[in-house]
C-alpha positions in Angstrom: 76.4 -26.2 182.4 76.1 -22.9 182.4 80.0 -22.5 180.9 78.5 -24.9 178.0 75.8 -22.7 177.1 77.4 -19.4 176.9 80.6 -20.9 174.8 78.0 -22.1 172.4 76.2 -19.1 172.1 79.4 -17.1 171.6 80.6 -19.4 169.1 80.3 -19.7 165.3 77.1 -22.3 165.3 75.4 -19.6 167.3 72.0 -19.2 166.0 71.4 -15.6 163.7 70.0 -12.7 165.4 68.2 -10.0 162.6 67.4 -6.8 164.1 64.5 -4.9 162.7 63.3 -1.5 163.5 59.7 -1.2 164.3 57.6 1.3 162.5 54.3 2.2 163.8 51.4 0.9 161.1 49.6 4.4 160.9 53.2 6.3 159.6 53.5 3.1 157.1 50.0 3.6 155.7 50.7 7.5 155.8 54.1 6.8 153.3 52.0 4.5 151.3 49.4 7.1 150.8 52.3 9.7 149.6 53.7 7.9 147.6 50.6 6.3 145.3 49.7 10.6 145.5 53.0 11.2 143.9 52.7 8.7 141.4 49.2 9.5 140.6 50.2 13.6 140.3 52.9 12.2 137.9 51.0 10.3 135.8 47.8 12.8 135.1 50.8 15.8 134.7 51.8 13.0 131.9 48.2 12.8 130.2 47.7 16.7 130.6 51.4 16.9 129.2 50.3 14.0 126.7 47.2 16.5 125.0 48.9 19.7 125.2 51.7 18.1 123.2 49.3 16.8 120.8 46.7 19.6 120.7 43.5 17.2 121.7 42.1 19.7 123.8 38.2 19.7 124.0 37.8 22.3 121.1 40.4 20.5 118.7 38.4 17.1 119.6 35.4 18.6 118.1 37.0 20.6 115.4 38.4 17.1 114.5 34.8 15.3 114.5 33.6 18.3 112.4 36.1 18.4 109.4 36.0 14.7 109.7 32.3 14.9 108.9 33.0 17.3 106.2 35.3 15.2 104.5 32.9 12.4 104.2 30.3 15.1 103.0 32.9 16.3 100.5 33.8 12.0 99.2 30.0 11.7 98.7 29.7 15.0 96.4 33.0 14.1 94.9 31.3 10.7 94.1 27.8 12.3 92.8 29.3 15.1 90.5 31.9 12.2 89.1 28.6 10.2 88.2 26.6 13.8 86.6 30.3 14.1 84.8 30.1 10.7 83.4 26.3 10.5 82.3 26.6 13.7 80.9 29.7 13.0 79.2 27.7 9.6 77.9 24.8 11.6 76.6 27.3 13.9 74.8 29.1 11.2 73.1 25.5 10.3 71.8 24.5 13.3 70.8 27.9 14.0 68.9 26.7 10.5 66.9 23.9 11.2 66.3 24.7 14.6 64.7 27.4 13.0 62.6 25.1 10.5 61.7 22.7 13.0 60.5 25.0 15.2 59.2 26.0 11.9 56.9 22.2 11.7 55.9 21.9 15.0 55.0 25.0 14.9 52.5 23.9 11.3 51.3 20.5 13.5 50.3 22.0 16.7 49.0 23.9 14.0 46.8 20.8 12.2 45.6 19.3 15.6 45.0 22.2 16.8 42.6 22.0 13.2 40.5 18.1 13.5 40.2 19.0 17.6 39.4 21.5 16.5 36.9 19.4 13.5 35.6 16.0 15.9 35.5 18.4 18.1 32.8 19.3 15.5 31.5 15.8 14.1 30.3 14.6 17.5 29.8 17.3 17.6 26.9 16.0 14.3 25.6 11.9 15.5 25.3 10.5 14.4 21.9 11.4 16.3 18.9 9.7 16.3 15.2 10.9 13.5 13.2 10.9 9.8 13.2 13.7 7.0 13.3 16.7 6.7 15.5 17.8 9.6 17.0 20.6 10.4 19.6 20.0 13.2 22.5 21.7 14.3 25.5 24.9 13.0 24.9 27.1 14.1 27.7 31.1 13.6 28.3 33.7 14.4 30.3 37.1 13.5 31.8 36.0 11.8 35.2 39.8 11.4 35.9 43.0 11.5 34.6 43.1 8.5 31.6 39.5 8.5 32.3 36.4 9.9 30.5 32.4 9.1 31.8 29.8 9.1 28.7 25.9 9.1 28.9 23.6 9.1 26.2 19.5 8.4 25.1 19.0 6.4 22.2 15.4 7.1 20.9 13.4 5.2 18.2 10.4 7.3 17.3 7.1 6.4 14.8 4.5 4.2 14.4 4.5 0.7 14.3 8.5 0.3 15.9 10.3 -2.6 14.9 13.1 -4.1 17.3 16.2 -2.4 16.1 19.3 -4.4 16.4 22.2 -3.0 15.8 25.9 -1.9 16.5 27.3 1.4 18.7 30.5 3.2 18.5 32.2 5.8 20.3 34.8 7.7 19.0 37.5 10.1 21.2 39.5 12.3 19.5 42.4 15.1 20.6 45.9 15.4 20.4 48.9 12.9 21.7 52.6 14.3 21.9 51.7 16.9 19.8 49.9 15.2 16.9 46.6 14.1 16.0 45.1 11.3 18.1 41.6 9.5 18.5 40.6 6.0 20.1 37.6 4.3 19.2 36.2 1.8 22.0 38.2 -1.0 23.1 37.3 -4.2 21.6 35.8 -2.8 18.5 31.6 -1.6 18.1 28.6 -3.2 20.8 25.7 -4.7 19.9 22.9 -2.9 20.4 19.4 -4.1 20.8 16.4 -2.1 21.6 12.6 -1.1 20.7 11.9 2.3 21.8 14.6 4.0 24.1 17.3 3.2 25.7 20.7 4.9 27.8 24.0 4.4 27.3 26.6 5.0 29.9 29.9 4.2 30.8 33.9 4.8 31.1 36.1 4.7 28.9 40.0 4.4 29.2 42.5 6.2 26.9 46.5 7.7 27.6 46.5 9.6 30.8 49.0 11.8 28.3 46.4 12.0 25.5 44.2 16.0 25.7 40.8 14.6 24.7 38.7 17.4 22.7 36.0 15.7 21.5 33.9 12.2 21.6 31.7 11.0 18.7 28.7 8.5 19.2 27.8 6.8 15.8 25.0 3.9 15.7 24.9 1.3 12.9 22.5 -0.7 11.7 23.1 -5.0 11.0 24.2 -4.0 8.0 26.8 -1.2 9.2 24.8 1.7 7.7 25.1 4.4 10.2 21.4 5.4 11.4 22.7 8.5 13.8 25.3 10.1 15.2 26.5 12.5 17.8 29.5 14.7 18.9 30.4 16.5 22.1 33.0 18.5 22.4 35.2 18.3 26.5 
């Protein structure tokens, strides 16, 4: 029996045998306690490591919060002086209208001021003279552009008891052409003219942009083409 056991024991279907060392428990908490020290030293040399590396030290933390702050402070005055620049810029824009639209008015009345000027002469020219009948004053010409001369004239019927005066009206341009003697009378032949007291003639007249005008002649007829008055200006 005995032979049985200790051939079975010796043999291949033996049961295992693991041999283990025993280790008191007070030196395994004592290598615990190392070890999670070591690994705690290594990690805060990391973080130290980490913010030297970086520069986040206490001093760089604030100076960070504080040029943060002034960079916000710096956005909002951008933003405020962008909004004076713009309004300001608006108010100029009008005000630059505004003069040029005064500036307009101003030449708009130093241009009515030279026509009523030039008309005031005009009508001083034309104040009544001794005499009766129909009578030409003022008459006034010249070459508004080239093939182009502007005429203005006061018929006046003077006396006592005036009769409508019906009539005809002529104007008559004369110079030189090429070299040679030239006049034009107006296109489409005399106009009728109808009036009691006084009236104003005025208007263009067209001739050869070539042609030199020296002078324009203003004759009136009556219905029976009897000339009652005439006039000539010289350009």
């Amino acid at each position: 029996m005995r032979w049985k056991l200790l051939r079975r024991r010796l043999s291949v279907s033996a049961p295992r045998m693991i041999v283990r060392s025993h280790l008191p428990w007070p030196l395994r908490w004592a290598a615990l306690a190392v070890m999670f020290g070591f690994s705690a030293a290594i990690a805060l040399w990391a973080f130290e490591l980490g913010k030297d590396l970086a520069g986040l030290d206490r001093n760089d933390h604030e100076e960070l919060l504080r040029l943060r702050a002034e960079i916000v402070q710096l956005r909002t005055d951008h933003q405020q002086a962008t909004q004076v620049a713009n309004t300001a810029d608006s108010l100029l824009r009008t005000e630059r209208a505004t003069q040029e639209r005064l500036a307009q008015q101003v030449r708009q009345l130093e241009a009515d001021k030279q026509a009523l000027r030039a008309d005031l002469g005009f009508y001083e020219r034309l104040l009544p003279t001794s005499g009766e009948g129909l009578q030409l004053r003022g008459l006034q010409a010249e070459v508004s552009a080239p093939g182009q001369v502007r005429y203005q004239l006061l018929i006046v019927q003077s006396g006592k008891a005036l009769a409508e005066f019906k009539g005809r009206y002529d104007l008559l341009l004369t110079g030189q052409l090429e070299g040679k003697a030239w006049s034009q009378a107006l296109p489409g032949g005399p106009q009728v003219l109808q009036m009691r007291q006084v009236t104003r003639l005025e208007g263009l007249i067209d001739h050869p942009p070539e042609a030199v005008i020296k002078a324009m002649q203003v004759r009136v007829m009556d219905a029976k083409g009897v000339t009652r008055a005439t006039q000539t200006v010289s350009l």
